[in-house]
Each structure stands twice: as structure tokens, then as C-alpha cells.
C-alpha positions in Angstrom: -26.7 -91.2 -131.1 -29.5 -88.8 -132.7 -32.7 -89.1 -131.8 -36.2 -88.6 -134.8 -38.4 -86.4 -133.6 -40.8 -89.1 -133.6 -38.8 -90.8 -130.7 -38.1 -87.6 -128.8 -42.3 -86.7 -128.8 -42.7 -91.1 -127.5 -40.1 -89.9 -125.0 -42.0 -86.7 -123.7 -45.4 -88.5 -123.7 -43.9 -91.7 -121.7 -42.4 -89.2 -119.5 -45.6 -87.0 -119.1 -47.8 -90.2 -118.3 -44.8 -91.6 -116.1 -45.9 -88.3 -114.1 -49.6 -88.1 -114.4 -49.8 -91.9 -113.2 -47.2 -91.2 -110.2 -49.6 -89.2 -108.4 -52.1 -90.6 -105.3 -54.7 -88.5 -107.8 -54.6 -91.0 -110.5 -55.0 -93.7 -107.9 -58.2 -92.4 -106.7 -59.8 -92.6 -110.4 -58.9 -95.5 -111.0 -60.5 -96.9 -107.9 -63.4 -95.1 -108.5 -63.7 -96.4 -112.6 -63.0 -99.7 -111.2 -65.8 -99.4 -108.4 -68.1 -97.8 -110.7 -67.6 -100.7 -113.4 -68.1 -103.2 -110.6 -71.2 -102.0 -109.8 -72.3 -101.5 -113.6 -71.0 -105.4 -113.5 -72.7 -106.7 -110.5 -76.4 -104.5 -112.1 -76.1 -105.9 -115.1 -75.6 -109.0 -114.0 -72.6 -109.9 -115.0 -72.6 -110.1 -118.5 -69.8 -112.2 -119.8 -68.8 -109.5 -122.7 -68.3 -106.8 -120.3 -66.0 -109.2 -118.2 -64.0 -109.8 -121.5 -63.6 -106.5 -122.3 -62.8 -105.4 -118.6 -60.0 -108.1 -118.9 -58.4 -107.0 -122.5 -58.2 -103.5 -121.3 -57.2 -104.3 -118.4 -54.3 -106.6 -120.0 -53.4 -103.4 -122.2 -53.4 -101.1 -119.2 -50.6 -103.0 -117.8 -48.4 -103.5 -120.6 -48.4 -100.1 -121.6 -47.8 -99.0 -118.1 -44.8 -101.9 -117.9 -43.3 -100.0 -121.0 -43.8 -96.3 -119.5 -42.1 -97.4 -116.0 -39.1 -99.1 -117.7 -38.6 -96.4 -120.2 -38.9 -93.7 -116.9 -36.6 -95.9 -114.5 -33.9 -96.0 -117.7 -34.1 -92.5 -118.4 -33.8 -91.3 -114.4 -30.8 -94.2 -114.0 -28.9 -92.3 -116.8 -29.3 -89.4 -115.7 -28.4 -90.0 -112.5 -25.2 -92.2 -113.8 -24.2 -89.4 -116.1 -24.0 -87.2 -112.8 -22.0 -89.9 -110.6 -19.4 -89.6 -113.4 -19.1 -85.8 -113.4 -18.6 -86.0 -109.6 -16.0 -88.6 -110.3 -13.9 -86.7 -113.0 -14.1 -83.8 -110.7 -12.9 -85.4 -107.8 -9.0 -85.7 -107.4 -8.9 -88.2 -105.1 -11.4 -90.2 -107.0 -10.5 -93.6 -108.9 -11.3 -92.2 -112.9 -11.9 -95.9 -113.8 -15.0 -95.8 -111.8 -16.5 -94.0 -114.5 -18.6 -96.1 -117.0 -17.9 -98.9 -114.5 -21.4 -100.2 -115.1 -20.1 -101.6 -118.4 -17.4 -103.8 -116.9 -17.3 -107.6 -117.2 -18.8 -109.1 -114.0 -15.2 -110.5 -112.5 -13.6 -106.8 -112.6 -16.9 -105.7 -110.8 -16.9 -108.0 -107.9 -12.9 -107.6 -107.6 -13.8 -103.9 -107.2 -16.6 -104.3 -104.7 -13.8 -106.7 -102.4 -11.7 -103.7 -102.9 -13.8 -101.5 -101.5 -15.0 -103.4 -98.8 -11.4 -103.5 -97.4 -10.8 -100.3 -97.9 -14.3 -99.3 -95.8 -13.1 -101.6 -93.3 -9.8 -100.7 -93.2 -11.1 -96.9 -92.5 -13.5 -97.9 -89.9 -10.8 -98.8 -87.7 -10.6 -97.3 -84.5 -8.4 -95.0 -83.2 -7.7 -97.6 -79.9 -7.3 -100.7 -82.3 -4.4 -98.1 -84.1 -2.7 -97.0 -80.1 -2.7 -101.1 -79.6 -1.0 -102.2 -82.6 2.2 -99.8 -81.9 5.2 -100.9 -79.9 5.5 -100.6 -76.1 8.7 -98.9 -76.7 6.9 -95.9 -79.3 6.5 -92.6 -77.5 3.1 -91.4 -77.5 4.0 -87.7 -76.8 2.5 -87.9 -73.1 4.7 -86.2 -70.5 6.5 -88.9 -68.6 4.8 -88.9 -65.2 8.0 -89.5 -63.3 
């Protein structure tokens, strides 16, 4: 799939504001634009165009800034997918279907997680739970102390 530059430069610019908004800075000026417009508000005496205005940018803020996280949570999921898989295909002891297992129907996905939960559970099982399921008559290697 090829991407236009056009969607490669949206791409960089959601990714650069994904950044610049991550940081406590950006927190700070917004609460100080916010305070600030309070207090313009609350001098003015609350004008009912400013409040309007407030609100529709406000309203656009966060819809752009919906757009910018999903597009930055989808691009960090696939990359970090993309490096799951190489670990799995480099892995000899790993299951190979596991890659691209994201795109499997919802029954082979739960059947998988069962799986695994019996194999975790299976694993965690101590070594004294091993020495009490084996016969009386096994010999455990200890020198007989007759």
C-alpha cells in the first residue's frame, strides 16, 4: 500500500503535534490561555459571543485532538505489532501462527487464549506437586538410608 505525499506530510504533522501536545509544557499554556480567557470573560462581563466562540473552538480543539491521538495510538500499535512478529519468526520455539493473530476470527482467539492459560498453568506447577504425583515405588536417586 503506497502512500501520496500528501498523506505522508498529514502523517508527520499528526505525529509532530501528537508530540508537542504530549508534553506537561503544553499543559501549562493551555491553563494559562484558559485562565487568561476566564478573566477576559469574567472583565468583560461575560459577553455571550465570546462564550460561543470559546465553545466552537473549544469543540474543534477536541476533535482534532481525538483524530491526532487515534492516528498516533494506530501508528505506535503497528509498529509495535510489526516487531512482536519479527520476534516470533525468529524464535524457534515460537508458534508461527501467532503472527498476524490480531486478524483472526474471535472463536480461534479465545480458543488460543484457553490454550495458553493451561499451558501458563501447567508450567507454574511446582516442583513438590511434580515429587507427589510419582509412584511410592519410583526411585528418587537418594541413597537408601539403611
Amino acid at each position: 500500500m503506497e502512500h501520496t505525499t500528501f498523506e505522508r506530510r498529514i502523517s508527520r504533522l499528526l505525529q509532530w503535534v501528537g508530540d508537542v501536545t504530549s508534553r506537561a509544557a503544553a499543559t501549562a499554556i493551555v491553563a494559562f490561555v484558559v485562565v487568561v480567557f476566564l478573566t477576559g470573560l469574567v472583565l468583560a462581563g461575560f459577553p455571550g459571543n465570546w462564550e460561543v466562540a470559546f465553545a466552537t473552538v473549544s469543540a474543534a480543539i477536541t476533535l482534532i485532538m481525538l483524530f491526532v491521538i487515534q492516528h498516533t495510538q494506530s501508528r505506535q500499535q503497528i509498529a509495535l505489532q510489526l516487531k512482536l512478529d519479527e520476534l516470533i519468526r525468529t524464535s524457534p520455539e515460537a508458534d508461527d501462527l501467532l503472527v498476524h493473530i490480531e486478524r483472526a476470527d474471535e472463536i480461534e482467539l479465545i480458543e488460543r487464549e484457553l490454550g495458553q492459560i493451561a499451558h501458563h498453568e501447567s508450567l507454574r506447577e511446582t516442583p513438590d506437586d511434580v515429587l507427589d504425583q510419582r509412584s511410592p515405588h519410583e526411585d528418587d536417586g537418594a541413597p537408601d538410608p539403611s
